[in-house]
Structure formats: C-alpha cells, structure tokens
C-alpha positions as CSV (number, residue, x, y, z in Angstrom):
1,X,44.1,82.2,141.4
2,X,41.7,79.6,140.0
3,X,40.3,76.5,142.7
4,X,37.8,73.9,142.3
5,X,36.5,72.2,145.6
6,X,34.2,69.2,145.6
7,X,32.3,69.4,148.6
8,X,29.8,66.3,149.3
9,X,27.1,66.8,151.7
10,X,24.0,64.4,152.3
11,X,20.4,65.3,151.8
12,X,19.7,66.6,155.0
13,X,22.9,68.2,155.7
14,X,22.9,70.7,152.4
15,X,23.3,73.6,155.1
16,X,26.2,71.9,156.6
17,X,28.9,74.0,154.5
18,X,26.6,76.5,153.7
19,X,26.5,80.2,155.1
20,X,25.2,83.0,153.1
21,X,26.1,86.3,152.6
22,X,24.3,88.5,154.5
23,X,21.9,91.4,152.5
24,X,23.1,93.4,155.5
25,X,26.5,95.1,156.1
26,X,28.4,92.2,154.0
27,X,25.9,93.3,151.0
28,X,27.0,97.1,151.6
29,X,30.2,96.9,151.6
30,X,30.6,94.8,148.5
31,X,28.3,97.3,147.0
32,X,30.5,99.8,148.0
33,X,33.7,98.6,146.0
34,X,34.8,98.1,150.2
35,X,36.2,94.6,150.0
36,X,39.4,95.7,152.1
37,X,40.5,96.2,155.0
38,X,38.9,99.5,156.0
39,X,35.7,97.6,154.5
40,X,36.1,95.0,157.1
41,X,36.8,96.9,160.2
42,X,33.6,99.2,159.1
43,X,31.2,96.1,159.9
44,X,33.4,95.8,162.8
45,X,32.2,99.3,164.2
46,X,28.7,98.5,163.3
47,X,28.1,95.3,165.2
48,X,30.6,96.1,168.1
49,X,28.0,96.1,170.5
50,X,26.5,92.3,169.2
51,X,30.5,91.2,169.3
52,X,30.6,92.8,173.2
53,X,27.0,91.4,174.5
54,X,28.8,88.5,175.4
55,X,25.7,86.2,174.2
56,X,28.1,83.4,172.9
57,X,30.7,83.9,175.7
58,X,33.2,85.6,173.0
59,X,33.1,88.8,170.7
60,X,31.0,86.8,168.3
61,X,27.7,88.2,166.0
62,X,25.5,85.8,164.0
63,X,23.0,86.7,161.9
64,X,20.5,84.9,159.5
65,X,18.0,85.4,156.3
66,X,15.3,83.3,155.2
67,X,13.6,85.2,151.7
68,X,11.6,82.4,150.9
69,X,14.3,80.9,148.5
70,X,17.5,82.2,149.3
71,X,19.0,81.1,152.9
72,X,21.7,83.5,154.3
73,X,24.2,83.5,157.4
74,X,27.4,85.5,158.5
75,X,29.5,85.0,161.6
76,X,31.7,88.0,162.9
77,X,33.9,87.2,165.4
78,X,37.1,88.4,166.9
79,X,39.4,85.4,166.7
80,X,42.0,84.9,168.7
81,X,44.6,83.8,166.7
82,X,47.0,86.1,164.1
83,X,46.2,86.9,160.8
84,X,48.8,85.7,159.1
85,X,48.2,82.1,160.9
86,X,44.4,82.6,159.5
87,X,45.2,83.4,155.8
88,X,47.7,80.3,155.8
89,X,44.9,78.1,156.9
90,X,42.0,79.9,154.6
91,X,44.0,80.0,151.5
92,X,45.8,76.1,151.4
93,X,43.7,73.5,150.3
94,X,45.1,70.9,152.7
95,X,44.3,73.2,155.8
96,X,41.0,74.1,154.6
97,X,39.9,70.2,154.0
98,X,41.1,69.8,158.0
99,X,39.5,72.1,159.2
100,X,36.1,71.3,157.6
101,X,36.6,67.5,158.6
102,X,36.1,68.6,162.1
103,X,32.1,68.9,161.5
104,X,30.6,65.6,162.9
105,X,28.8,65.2,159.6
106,X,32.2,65.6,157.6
107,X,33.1,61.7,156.3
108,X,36.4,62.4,154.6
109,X,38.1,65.1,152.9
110,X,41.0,64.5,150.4
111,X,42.8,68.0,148.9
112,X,44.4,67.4,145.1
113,X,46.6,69.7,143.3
114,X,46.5,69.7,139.4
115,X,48.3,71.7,136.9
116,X,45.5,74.0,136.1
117,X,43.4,74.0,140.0
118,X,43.6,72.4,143.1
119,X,41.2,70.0,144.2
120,X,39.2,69.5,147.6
121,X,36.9,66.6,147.7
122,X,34.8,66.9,151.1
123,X,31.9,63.7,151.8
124,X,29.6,64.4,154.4
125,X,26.9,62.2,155.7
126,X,25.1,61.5,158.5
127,X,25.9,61.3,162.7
128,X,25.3,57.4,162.5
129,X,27.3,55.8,159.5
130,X,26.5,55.9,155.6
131,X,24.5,54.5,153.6
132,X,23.9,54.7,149.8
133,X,22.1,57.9,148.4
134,X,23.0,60.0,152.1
135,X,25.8,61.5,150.4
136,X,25.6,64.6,148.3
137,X,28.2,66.7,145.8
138,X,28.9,70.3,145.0
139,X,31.8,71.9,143.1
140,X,32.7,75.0,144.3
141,X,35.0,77.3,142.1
142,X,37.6,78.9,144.5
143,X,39.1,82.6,144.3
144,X,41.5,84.6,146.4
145,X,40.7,87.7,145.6
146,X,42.6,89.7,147.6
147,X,45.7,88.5,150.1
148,X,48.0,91.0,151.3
149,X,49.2,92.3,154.8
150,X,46.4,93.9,156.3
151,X,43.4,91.6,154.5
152,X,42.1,88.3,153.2
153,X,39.5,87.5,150.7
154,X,38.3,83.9,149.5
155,X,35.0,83.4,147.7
156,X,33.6,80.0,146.7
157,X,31.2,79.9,144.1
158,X,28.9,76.9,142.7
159,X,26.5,77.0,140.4
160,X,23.9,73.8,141.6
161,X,23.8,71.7,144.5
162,X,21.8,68.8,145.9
163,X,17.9,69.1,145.8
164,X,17.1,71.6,143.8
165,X,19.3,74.4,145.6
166,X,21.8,76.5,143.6
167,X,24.0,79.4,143.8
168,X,26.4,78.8,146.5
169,X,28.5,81.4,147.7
170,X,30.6,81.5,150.3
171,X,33.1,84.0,151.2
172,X,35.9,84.6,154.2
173,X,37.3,87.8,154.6
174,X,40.0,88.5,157.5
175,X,42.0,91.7,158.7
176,X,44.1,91.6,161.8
177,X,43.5,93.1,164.8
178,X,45.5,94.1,167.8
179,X,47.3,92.0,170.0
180,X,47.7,88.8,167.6
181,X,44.1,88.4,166.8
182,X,42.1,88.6,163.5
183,X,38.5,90.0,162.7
184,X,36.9,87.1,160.9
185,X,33.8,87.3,158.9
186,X,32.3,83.9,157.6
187,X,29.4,84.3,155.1
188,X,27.5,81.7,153.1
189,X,24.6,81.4,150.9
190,X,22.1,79.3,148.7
191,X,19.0,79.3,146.7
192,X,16.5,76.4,147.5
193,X,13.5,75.1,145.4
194,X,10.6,72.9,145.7
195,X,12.3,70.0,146.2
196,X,14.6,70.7,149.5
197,X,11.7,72.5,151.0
198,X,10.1,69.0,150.4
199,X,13.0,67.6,152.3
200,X,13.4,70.7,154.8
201,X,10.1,70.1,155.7
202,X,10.2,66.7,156.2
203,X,13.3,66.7,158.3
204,X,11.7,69.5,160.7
205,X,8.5,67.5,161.2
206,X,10.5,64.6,162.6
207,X,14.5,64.8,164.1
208,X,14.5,68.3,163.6
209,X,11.0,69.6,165.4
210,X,12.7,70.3,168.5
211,X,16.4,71.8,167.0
212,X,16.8,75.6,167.6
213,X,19.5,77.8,166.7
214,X,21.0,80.9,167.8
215,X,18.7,83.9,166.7
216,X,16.3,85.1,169.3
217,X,12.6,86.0,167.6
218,X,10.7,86.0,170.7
219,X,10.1,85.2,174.1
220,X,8.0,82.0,175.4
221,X,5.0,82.5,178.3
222,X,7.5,82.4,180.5
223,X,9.5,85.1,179.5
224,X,12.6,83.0,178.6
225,X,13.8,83.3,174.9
226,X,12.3,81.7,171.8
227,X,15.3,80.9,169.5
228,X,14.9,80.5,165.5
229,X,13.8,76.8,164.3
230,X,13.2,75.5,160.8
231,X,15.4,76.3,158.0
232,X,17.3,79.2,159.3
233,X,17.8,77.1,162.7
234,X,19.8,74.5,160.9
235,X,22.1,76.7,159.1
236,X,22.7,78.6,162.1
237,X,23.9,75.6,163.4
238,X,25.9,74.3,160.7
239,X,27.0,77.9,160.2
240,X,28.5,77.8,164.3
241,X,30.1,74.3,163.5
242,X,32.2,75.5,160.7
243,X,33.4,78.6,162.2
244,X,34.0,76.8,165.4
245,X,36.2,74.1,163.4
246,X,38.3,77.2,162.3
247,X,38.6,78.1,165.8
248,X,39.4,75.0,167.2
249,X,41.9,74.2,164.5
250,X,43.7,77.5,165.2
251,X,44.4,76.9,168.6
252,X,46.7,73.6,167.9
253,X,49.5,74.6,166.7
254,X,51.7,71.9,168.0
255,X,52.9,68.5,168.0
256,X,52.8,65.4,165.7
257,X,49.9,65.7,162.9
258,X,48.1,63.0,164.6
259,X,48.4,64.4,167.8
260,X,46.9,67.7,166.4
261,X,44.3,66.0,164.6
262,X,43.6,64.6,168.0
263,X,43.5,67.7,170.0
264,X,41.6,69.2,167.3
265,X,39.0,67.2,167.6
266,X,38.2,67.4,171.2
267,X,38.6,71.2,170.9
268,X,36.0,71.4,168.3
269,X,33.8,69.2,171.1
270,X,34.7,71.4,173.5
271,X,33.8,74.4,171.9
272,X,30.4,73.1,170.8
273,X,29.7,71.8,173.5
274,X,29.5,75.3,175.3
275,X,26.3,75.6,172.9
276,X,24.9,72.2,173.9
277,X,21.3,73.3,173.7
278,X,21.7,73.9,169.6
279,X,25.1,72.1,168.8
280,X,25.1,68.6,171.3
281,X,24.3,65.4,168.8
282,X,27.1,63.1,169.8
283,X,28.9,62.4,173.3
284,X,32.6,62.8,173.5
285,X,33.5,59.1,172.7
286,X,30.9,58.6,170.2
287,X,32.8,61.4,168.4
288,X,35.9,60.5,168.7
289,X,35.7,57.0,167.4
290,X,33.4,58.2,164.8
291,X,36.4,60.5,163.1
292,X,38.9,57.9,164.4
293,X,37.4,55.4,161.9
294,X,37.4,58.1,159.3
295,X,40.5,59.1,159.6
296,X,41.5,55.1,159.0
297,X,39.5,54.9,156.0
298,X,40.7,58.0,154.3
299,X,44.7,56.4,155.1
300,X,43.3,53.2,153.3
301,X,42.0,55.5,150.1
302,X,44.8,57.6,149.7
303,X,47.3,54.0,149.7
C-alpha cells in the first residue's frame, strides 16, 4: 500500500510533525529484520523501568538525538486504548488528519483519496494567526508495512522539507497489550542544514530562550533538574503534542463528530496541560476559539 501526505508546517514549526527514529533500540531492531511483534515487545523489556518511573505520570519513555545534522525522537508508551482501535486510526487517512489537527499549530487538514494514493494535506502555522510565508510543505510517501493481529507498521518517508532539512521519516509501530491496551512506539526523524540552524538559532535566541523539554542533562545549583533546550527541546515538545493528540483522540469514542471534535480538543488541553512547564502556549479559550475558527474555514474550503 502506496500513500502520499502533504504535510505543511511553518518555518519555526519544522519539528512540529517531526520525530526521529531513534539510533537506539528502534535502530536495533530494524537492524535485526525485528519489525514485529516480538521486535516490539523486546524494546518493551528494555525500557520498562523508564515506562514505570512514573516521570510523565503514565508508562511513557522519551528519548532524543542531536548528531549535529540529523534530529531524532521516539515516544514509548503503554496506551490505553485497544489495538485494533489504534491501527484503525494509524492506518485511515481521515483519522490520521484528525488527530494531527489537534496540535495548536495545526491550521487545517483535508484527507483525499485518488485512484493511485490517498492524499493528506496538513497546514500548520503559528499560535497567533497566519500570515504569508509562515506556512511550510512536505510530502511524505506513506507505507503500511505490516498490519495484522498482533502488530502495526506505518512509515512516512519524504525526501526534502522546509529550510534546508531533508529525509523525513517517521514510523508508528503498535502491538497489543493486555487488558485492551496497546504498546505504542512513535519515532520521527530529519536531517537539517545551514539554513534551519540559521533559523533554529534565531528562534532560540528570542521566544524560544527560555522553552525546555523533557530530557533531563543536569541538575541546576540548586539541585533541581536541568531539562534539554535548543533544538532537541523543541522536538521534544512537538514530539509530546503529537503523541498526546493520539491519546487524546482515542479516548472519544462517542457522540456526534462535532461533539468529538469538541471533546477532543479539550482532552488534548488537558493532557498537555499536565506538562505546562514545556507544553503551556495558549489558555483553554484561546485554544478553543483558535480551532473553532479553523474548523469553520476548512467547512468553507471543502464547499
């Protein structure tokens, strides 16, 4: 199965949909010829105590790489909702484009099948409205590679991107676990030149000096901890927002599609609110009115 996405994201929010896969266990495996479900439950076992510590309140492990020019994140995580529910959601379009859409920096996102792919067309942009030239595309070439009982496989793939980054990859893998729940992990990559260092740069030396993200490198004089900044920072926290969308989208699994939309929204608030001291950009309201006038334009499009 053959997919093209078109993903859009603006100049300083490159990282938003990106998270990379990691040189660690996610590298090993695939090394291995391990892309199954055994595979899976293997990096399971190795970061079971990170998924215990209870560091993000849930059995949740993150993990980032900066080489220089190649960023890199993965998110394991226990997730409690069933597999089967999971692969739906990872594997249509449609779902996929929702679930993205709950990132505050996610505009629009319009899903299109065709005789030969299926097409998602995601625009992201910044907190505070749009303006011209804030708006970025990518085209991302979409494969499941494995779906069957007992494990899921989707890679994205994409050559060049915005800035002088290229190579996307991003990759879901699933299995379930018991008692209706699904071991999730979320990897994403990209390579990154001279030019979005530029821009990196210039974003951390002004609204992103003070951002941190989840990674622990140290401790300050006062003994509390010293969590990652710069580039890995933000896409550790883009990283978070897009798995949390997936979590927060799996936990509504009733009522009208407005009414979802709805409660999916302020569960994705919810949840990232928990993780205010990296994730908090926008109160409650500001959100909501923000992807209520979103949703209204993308009606008006689609008429």
């Amino acid at each position: 199965m053959h997919r093209i996405l078109k993903l859009t994201p603006p100049i300083m929010l490159a990282a938003s949909l990106i998270s990379g896969a990691s040189a660690s266990a996610a590298d090993a495996v695939a090394q291995a010829g391990k892309n199954n479900a055994a595979g899976l439950l293997d990096m399971q076992a190795e970061f079971k105590t990170q998924l215990h510590s209870k560091t993000f309140g849930e059995p949740l492990h993150l993990e980032s790489r900066d080489s220089g020019d190649r960023l890199h994140a993965d998110v394991y995580a226990e997730l409690s909702a069933p597999f089967a529910q999971v692969a739906t959601f990872l594997t249509k379009p449609e779902a996929l484009c929702h679930v993205l859409f709950l990132h505050l920096n996610v505009r629009s996102c319009e899903a299109k099948h065709g005789p030969q792919s299926d097409v998602l067309t995601l625009t992201a942009g910044p907190k505070h409205g749009v303006s011209v030239g804030s708006t970025y595309s990518i085209s991302y070439a979409m494969h499941v590679d494995s779906t069957n009982a007992d494990y899921l496989r989707v890679t994205l793939a994409a050559p060049n991107g915005p800035l002088s980054t290229s190579d996307y990859q991003i990759v879901f893998e699933a299995t379930p676990l018991e008692g209706k729940r699904t071991f999730l992990h979320f990897s994403y990559g990209y390579n990154y030149g001279a030019m979005a260092k530029m821009a990196f740069n210039l974003y951390l030396a002004t609204a992103g000096r003070t951002k941190i993200g989840f990674s622990v490198v140290g401790k300050t004089s006062d003994g509390k901890p010293q969590y990652v900044q710069g580039e890995r920072g933000s896409l550790e926290r883009n990283v978070m927002r897009n798995y949390l969308a997936l979590q927060a989208y799996t936990g509504v699994k009733t009522g009208t599609p407005a009414a979802q939309m709805d409660a999916r929204l302020r569960a994705w608030f919810a949840l990232t609110e928990q993780h205010s001291a990296q994730l908090h950009e926008l109160t409650l309201e500001e959100y909501l009115t923000q992807k209520h006038e979103d949703l209204v334009k993308m009606a008006a499009t689609a008429q």
